[in-house]
C-alpha positions in Angstrom: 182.4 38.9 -101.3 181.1 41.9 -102.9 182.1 45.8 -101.0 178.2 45.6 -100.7 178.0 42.6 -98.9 180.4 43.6 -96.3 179.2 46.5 -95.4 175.5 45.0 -95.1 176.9 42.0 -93.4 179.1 44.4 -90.8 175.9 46.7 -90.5 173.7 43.4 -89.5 175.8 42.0 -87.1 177.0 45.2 -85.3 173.3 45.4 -84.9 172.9 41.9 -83.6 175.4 41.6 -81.1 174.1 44.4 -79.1 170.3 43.5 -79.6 170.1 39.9 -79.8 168.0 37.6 -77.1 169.8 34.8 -75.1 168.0 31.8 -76.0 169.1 28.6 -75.2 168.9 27.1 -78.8 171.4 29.1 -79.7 173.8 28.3 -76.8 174.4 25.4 -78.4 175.2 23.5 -81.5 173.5 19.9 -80.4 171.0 19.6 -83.7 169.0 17.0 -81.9 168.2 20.7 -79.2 168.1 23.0 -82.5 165.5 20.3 -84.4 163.3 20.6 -81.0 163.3 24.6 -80.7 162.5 24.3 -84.6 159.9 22.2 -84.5 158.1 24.0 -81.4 158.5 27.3 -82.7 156.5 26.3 -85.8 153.8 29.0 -85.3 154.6 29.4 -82.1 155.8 32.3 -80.0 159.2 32.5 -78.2 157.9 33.4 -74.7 155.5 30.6 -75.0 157.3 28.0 -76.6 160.5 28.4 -73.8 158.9 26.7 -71.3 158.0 23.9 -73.9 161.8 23.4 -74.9 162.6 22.8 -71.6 160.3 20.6 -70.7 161.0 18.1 -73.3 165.0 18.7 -73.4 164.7 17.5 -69.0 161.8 14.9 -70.1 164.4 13.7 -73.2 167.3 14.9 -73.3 168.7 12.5 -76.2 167.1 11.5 -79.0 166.7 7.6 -77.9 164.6 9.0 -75.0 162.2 10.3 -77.1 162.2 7.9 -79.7 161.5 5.3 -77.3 158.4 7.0 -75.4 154.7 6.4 -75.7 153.2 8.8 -78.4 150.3 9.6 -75.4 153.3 11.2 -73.0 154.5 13.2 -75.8 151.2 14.5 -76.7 151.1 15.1 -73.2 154.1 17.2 -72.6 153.1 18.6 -75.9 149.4 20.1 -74.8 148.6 23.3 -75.0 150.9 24.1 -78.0 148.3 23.5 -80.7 148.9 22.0 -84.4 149.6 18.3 -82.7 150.7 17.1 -86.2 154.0 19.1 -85.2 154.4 16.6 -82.2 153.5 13.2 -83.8 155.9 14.3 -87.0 158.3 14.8 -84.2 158.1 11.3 -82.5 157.9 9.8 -85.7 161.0 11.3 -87.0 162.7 10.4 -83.6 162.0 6.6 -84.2 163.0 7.1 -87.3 166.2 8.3 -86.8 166.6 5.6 -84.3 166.1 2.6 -86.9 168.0 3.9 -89.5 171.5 4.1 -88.3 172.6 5.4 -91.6 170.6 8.5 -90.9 172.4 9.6 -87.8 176.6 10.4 -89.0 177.7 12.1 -85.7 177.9 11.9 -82.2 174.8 13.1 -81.7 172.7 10.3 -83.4 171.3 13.0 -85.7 171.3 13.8 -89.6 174.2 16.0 -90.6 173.6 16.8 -94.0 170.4 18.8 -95.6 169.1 16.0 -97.8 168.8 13.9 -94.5 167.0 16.9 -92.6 164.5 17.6 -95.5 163.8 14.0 -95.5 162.6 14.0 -91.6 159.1 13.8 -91.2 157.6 17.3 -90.8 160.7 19.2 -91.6 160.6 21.3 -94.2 162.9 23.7 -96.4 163.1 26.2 -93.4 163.8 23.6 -91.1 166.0 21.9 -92.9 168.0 25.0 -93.5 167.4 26.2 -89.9 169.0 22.9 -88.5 171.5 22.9 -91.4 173.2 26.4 -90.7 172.6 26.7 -86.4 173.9 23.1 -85.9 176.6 22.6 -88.8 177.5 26.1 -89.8 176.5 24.9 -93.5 175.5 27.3 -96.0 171.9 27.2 -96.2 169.1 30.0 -95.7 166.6 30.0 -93.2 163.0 32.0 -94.3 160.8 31.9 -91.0 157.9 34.6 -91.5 160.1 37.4 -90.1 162.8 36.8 -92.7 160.4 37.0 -95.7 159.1 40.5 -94.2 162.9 41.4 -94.0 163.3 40.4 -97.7 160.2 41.5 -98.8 161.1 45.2 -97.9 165.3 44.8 -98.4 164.1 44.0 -101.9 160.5 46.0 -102.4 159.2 42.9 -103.5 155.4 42.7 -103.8 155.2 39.0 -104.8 152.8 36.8 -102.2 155.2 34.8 -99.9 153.1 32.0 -99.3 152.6 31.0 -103.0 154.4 28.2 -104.9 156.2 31.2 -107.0 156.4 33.6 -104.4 158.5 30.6 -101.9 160.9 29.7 -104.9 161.1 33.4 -105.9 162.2 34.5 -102.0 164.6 31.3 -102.1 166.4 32.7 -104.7 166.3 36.4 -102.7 167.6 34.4 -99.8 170.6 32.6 -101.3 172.0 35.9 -102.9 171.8 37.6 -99.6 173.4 34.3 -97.7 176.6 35.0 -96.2 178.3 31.6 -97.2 181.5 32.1 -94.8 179.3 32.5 -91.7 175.9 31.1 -92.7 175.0 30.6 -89.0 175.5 34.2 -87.6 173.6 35.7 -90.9 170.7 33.2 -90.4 170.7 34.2 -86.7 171.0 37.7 -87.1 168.4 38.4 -89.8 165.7 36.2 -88.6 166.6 38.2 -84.7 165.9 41.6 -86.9 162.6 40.6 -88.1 161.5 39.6 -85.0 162.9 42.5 -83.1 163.4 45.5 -85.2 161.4 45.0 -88.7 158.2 44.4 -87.0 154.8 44.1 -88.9 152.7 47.2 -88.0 155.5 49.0 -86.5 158.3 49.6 -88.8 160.8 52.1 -87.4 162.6 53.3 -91.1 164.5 56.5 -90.2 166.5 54.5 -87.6 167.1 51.6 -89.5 170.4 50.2 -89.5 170.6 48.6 -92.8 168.2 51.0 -94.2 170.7 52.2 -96.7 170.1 48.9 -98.6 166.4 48.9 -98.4 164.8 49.5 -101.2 161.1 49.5 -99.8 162.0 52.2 -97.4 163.5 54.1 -100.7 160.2 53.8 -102.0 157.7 54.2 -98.9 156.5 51.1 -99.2 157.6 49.0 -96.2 154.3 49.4 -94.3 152.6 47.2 -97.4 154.4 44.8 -97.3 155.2 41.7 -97.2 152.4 40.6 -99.3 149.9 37.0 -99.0 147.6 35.2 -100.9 143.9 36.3 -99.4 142.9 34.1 -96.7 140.9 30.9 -97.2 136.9 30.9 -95.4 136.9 29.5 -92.3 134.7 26.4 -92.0 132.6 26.6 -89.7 132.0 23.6 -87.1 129.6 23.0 -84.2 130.3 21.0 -81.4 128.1 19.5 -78.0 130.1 18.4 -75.4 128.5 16.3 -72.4 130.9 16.9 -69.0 128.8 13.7 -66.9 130.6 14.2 -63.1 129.6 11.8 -60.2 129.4 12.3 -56.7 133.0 11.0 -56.5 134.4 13.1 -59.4 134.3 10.5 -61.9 133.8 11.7 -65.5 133.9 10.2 -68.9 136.3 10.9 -71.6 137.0 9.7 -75.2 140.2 9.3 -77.5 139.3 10.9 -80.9 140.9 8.9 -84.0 139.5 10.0 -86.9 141.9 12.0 -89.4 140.4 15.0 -88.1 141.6 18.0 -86.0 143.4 16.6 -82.8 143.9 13.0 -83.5 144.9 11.1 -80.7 144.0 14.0 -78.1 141.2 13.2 -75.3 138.2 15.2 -75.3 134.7 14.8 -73.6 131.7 13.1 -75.2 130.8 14.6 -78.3 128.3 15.4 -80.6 129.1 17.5 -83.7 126.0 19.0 -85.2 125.6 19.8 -89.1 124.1 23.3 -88.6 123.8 26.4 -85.9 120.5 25.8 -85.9 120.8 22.4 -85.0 123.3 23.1 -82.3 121.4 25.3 -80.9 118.5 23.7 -79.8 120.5 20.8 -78.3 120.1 21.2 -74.5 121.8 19.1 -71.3 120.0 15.7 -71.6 118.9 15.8 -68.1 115.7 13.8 -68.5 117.6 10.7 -69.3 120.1 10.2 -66.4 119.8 9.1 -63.0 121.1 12.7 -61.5 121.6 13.7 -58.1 119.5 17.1 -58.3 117.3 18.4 -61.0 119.5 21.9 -61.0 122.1 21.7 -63.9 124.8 24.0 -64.2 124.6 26.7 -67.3 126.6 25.2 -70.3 130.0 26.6 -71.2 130.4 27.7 -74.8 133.9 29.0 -76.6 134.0 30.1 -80.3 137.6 28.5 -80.9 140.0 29.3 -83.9 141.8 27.1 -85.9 143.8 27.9 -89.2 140.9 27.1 -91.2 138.3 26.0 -89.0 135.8 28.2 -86.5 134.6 25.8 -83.9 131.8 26.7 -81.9 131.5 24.6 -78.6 128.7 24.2 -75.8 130.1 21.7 -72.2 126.9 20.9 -70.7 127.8 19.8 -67.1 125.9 16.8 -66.2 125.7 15.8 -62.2 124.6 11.7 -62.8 124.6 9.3 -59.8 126.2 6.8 -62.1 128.3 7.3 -65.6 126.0 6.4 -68.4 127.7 3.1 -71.3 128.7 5.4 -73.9 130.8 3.4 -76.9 134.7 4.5 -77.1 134.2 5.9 -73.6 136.5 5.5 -70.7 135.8 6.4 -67.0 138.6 8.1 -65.2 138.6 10.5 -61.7 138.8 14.4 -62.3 142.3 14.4 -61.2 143.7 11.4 -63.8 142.8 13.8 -66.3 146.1 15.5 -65.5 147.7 11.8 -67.2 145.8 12.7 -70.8 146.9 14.8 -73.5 143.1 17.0 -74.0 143.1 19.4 -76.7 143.5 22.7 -76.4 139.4 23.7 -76.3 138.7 20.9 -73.8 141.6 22.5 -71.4 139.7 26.2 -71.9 136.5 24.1 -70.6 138.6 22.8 -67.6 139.9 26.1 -67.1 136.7 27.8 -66.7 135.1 25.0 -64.4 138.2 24.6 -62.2 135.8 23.9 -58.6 134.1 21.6 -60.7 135.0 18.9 -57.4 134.1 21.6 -55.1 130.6 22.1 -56.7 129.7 18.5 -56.9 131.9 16.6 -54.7 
């Protein structure tokens, strides 16, 4: 180990064990726990997904458990996180794991070795490496975003992150920085000082304690950087829903199945329009159902954002004496709808009409 490395490494960690959060991932070295946190931190922020991690290490608390449940009750406990691929992946890799006994080398039933990782449905290089180093102490880096904004300015590097070149090009960044005898701390400690100390907007340079190895702060350049690609358009995406509530709070909902946004989720009736203008001159189909009174409630619309997608949705509350036969359909009471996994637009419509029993019970 090079004079330079050990006084960056001592720097890092001095810095670390006084400023570091106490998160339960890292009270442990179960990989089956540390594949969970990894996977529901996927775009995901720690506040928010804490609450997540405990819920599904008290719903499954080994990996059988969740290998063995019904994709709908992990989507379930999943709801409300967004990007349901994440949760799917996860299930799938469970079983999985779970059929392949050659996969899972350790008391834990889980794959030991980084090849294994990689090869998990849904886990990537980072994860791999994440699960690798936390669980196994093996030497492998682990580039969330906050460590590519740490290398980014450690080595001024203006190269996009999120390119082909620019991943393999902050690989090689990372494995020269990698502190091979204690991969786990280093991993740890310089993804804790992204998210802590080497902020985005905020970048505190006089006071930084590794700033006498960073070149960007040498050259004034930290608050550029890192760099991305530009942004893709959003496509945008217009959506009717039809809320139909009875007098005894029955409603109708659908399963969506298509290879679209939120397979498998439930959602309300839906009718997805080809243009704005089209969209908006849909109204409440009151005319054509048997309803209780002729006063309808004023539709909900959201503008919701997706990583490439801008959907614009209208709920049109219905009151009807009797559900209407609508194909892929099921009827179920306004409380069952606690039992579905919904997406996470169809919970901002629930949100907002919350007394919906109230109003028309």
């Amino acid at each position: 180990m090079s004079q330079f490395s050990q006084n960056f490494y001592r720097l890092l960690y001095d810095w670390y064990a006084t400023n570091h959060r106490i998160l339960p991932w890292r009270e442990t070295t179960n990989p089956y726990y540390i594949w969970l946190s990894e996977i529901i931190l996927q775009q995901t922020r720690v506040a928010q997904g804490m609450e997540y991690y405990h819920q599904f290490v008290s719903t499954y608390p080994t990996i059988d458990l969740l290998a063995s449940a019904a994709e709908d009750d992990v989507l379930r406990l999943w709801q409300g996180l967004g990007y349901y691929s994440r949760a799917r992946n996860l299930h799938k890799a469970a079983k999985l794991i779970m059929s392949q006994p050659d996969l899972a080398d350790n008391a834990w039933h889980f794959p030991a070795t980084f090849d294994k990782l990689r090869a998990l449905p849904g886990v990537g290089d980072y994860t791999a490496g994440a699960i690798a180093s936390f669980a196994y102490n093996l030497p492998y880096p682990a580039l969330d975003g906050n460590v590519y904004r740490v290398l980014a300015r450690l080595f001024d590097c203006d190269t996009a992150f999120d390119t082909a070149t620019g991943k393999k090009y902050f690989h090689q960044l990372a494995e020269q920085l990698l502190d091979r005898e204690q991969p786990r701390l280093f991993n740890s400690a310089i993804m804790e000082f992204g998210a802590l100390y080497c902020l985005p907007a905020s970048q505190d340079c006089d006071g930084c304690p590794i700033g006498t190895y960073c070149l960007a702060k040498a050259a004034g350049t930290a608050a550029l950087l890192p760099v991305r690609k530009p942004r893709p358009t959003l496509r945008d995406r217009y959506f009717s829903y039809t809320i139909y509530i009875t007098p005894a709070c029955k409603t109708l909902i659908r399963q969506r199945r298509d290879k679209d946004i939120w397979q498998h989720l439930y959602e309300f009736p839906l009718t997805e329009h080809a243009t704005e203008a089209e969209w908006q001159a849909q109204h409440a189909p009151s005319a054509a159902y048997d309803a209780p009174s002729g006063n309808f409630p004023r539709p909900l619309t959201f503008t919701h954002i997706l990583s490439h997608q801008r959907l614009h949705a209208r709920f049109d509350i219905v009151p009807v004496n009797n559900l209407p036969t609508l194909p892929d359909t099921i009827a179920v009471t306004w409380e069952d709808l606690d039992h579905y996994a919904l997406s996470r637009l169809t919970l901002k419509a629930l949100e907002a009409i919350s007394n919906i029993s109230a109003k028309f019970g």
